[in-house]
N, C-alpha and C positions, 0 to 999 in steps of 0.2 A: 665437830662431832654432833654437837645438838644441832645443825641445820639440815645434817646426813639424815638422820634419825626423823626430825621433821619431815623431810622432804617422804621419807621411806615411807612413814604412816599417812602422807596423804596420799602417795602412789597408793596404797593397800585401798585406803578408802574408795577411790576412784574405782580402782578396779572394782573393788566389793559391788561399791553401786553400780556398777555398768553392765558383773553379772549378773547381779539383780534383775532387771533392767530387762537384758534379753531373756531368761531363766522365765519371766513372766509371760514377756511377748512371746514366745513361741509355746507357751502352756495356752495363753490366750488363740491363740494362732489354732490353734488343735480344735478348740471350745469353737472359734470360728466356722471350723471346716465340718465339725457336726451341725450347728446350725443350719450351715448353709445344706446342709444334705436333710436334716428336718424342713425344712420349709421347701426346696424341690422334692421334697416325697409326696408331701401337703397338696402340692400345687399338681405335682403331678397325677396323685389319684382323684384331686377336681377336676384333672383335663379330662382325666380316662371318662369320670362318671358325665360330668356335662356332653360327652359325646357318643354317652349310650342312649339308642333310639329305638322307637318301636316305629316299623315301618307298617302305615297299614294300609290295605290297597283296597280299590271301591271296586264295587261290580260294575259290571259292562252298562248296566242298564241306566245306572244314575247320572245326572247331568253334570255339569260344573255349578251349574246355581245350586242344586241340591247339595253337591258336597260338601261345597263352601258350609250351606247351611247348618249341615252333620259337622264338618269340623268344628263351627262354634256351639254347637251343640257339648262334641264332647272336651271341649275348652274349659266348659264350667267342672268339671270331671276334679278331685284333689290331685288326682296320679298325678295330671295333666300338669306339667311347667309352661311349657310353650309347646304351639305345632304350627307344621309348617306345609302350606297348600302345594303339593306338586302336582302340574298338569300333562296331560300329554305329551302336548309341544314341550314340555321343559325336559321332559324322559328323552324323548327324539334329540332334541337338539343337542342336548348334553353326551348322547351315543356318538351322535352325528360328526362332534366335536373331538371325543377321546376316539375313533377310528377314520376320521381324515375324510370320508367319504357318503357320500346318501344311498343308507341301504333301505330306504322305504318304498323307493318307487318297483322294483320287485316284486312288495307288498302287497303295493297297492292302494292299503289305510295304513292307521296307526294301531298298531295292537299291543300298545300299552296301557296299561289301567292307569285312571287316578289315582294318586299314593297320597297321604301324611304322613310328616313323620313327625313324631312326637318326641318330647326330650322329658325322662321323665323327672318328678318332683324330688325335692330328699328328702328320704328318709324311705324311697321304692325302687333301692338300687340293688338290695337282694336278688337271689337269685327266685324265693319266692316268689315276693311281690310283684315281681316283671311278669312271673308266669301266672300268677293271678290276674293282674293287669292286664294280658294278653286273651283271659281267657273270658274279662268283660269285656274286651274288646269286641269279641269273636260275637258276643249275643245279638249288637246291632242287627238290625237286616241290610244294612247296607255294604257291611263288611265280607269282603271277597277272603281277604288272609291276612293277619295281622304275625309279623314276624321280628324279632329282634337279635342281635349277637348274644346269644348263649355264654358261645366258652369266653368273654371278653367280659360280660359280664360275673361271670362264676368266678375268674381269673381275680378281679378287680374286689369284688365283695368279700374273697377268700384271703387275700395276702394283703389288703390293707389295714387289716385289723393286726395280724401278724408284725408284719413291719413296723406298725407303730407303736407296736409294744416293746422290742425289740430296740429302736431306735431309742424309747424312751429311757429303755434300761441299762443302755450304753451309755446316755445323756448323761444320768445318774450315777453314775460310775465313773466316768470322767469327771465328771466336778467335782465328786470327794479326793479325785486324786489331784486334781488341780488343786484343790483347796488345801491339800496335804503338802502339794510341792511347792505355791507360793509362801506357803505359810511359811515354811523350814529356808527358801531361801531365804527371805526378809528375815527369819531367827537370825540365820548368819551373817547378815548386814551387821542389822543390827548388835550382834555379840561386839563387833569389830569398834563399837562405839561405847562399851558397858562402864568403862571407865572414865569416859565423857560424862555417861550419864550418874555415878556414883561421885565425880568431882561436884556434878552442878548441885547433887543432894545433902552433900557434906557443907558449900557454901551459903545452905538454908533454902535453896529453888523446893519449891513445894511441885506433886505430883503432875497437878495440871500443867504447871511452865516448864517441867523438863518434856513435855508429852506434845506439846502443841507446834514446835518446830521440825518434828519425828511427823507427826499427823499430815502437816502441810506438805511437806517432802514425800510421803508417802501417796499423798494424793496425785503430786505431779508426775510421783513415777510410776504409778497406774498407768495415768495418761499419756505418758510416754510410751511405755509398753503395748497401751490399746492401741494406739496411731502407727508404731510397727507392727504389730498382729493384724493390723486393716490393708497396710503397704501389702506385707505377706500375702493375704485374701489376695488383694488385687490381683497382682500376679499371680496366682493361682488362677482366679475367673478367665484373665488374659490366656492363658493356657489349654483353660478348657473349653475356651471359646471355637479354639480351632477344630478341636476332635468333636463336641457336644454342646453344636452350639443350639440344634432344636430342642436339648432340654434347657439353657438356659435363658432361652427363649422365652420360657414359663416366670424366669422370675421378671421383677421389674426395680424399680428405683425406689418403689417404696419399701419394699423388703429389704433391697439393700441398706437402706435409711436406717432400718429397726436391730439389723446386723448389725452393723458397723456402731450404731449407739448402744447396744446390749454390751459387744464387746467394751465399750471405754467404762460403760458404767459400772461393770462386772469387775475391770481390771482395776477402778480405783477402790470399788467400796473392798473387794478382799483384802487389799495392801492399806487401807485403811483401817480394818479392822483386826488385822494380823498385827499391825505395828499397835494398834491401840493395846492388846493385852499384852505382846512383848515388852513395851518398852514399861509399861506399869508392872509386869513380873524384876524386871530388874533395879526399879527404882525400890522393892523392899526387899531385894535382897543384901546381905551383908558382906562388907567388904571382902572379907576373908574367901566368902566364896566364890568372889569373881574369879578368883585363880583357876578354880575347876571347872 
């Protein structure tokens, strides 16, 4: 009879811990799948903004040495991140190229202007600043028409402040609940122990040594949890590799790196610090009311 009984409260335990265990990892798992949508939001309104340009194109009359010249001229410019010399030949040939065939000889010349294209600096991604920007542009004398993507950038200036508000408030609402759900499971681990831990108190174990074998366990089962919550990602990333893999094109190995270590670190310190005030609420409470 006492080996049935034995046998039954470790079956219970094992379980306890094991839904523990997954109850985190897949709370973890969730905290992951925001991450990972924080930091392709990130990455992707860097792709949009590094790929906003102001295209500005030279008069007919100016040479290639002079342009050059005027480009490093307005290099020294703050707007100015980088720019980039496009020549005639490179307008032609790149035509040349995306329709298969030589439509210049028709022509005759080349009746493409010299262009730069500039990429602007941060903090001139607004939808003002480009249009201020364009409009010193415009005062050279060298400048034929200085133009840039409008609705691409309005689009971009407009909804990235948005979404990241948005994103962040979601952030924060999930971790309170996360924080709410690991905590109550690890409560109920830990209940399933209360009288482990009133025997070891009643034997004279003082606060710290019933606490420190809870603490260590609680740590490994973070990190159990974090390393399935990471499995979980993986197969996720594997998945949407195949449908969207030009956005995940954006992240890289280092981001993954800081993913996959937030989640283990996050999943030990909660289950660390959830077991730290459970198991010291039970160490002074009284026998009597273990029962309720």
């Amino acid at each position: 009879m006492a080996k049935r009984e034995q046998r039954s409260t470790s079956q219970r335990l094992r379980t306890s811990y094991l839904s523990s265990v997954i109850s985190t990892a897949l709370v973890l798992f969730l905290l992951g799948v925001v991450g990972l949508l924080v930091f392709n939001a990130n990455r992707l309104a860097n792709f949009l903004q590094d790929n906003v340009t102001i295209s500005v194109f030279v008069n007919d009359e100016v040479t290639d040495k002079q342009a050059m010249q005027f480009m490093a001229r307005i290099e020294r410019n703050p707007y100015v991140r980088s720019a980039k010399y496009v020549s005639k030949e490179e307008v032609a040939r790149d035509l040349q190229q995306d329709l298969g065939k030589d439509f210049l000889n028709p022509l005759g010349s080349n009746p493409f202007p010299i262009s730069i294209e500039i990429k602007l600096s941060a903090g001139y991604f607004s939808a003002d600043s480009a249009a201020s920007v364009q409009k010193q542009l415009m005062r050279y004398p060298e400048v034929k028409d200085a133009i840039y993507q409008k609705s691409l950038l309005d689009a971009v200036s407009q909804n990235t402040e948005k979404i990241s508000t948005i994103i962040l408030i979601f952030v924060i609402l999930l971790l309170f609940v996360s924080l709410f759900l690991i905590n109550n499971t690890i409560r109920l681990s830990i209940y399933s122990k209360r009288f482990l831990i009133n025997t070891m108190k009643l034997v004279g174990a003082n606060t710290s040594f019933i606490r420190t074998p809870f603490l260590a366990s609680s740590v490994w089962q973070g990190l159990l949890s974090g390393f399935i919550a990471i499995a979980l990602l993986l197969g996720l990333i594997g998945l949407l590799r195949k449908d969207f893999s030009e956005l995940l094109a954006l992240t890289d190995a280092r981001m993954f790196a800081v993913l996959f270590a937030g989640v283990l670190i996050l999943g030990s310190l909660i289950s660390f610090i959830s077991t730290y005030f459970i198991v010291t609420k039970y160490t002074k409470i009284n026998t009597e009311d273990l029962y309720y």
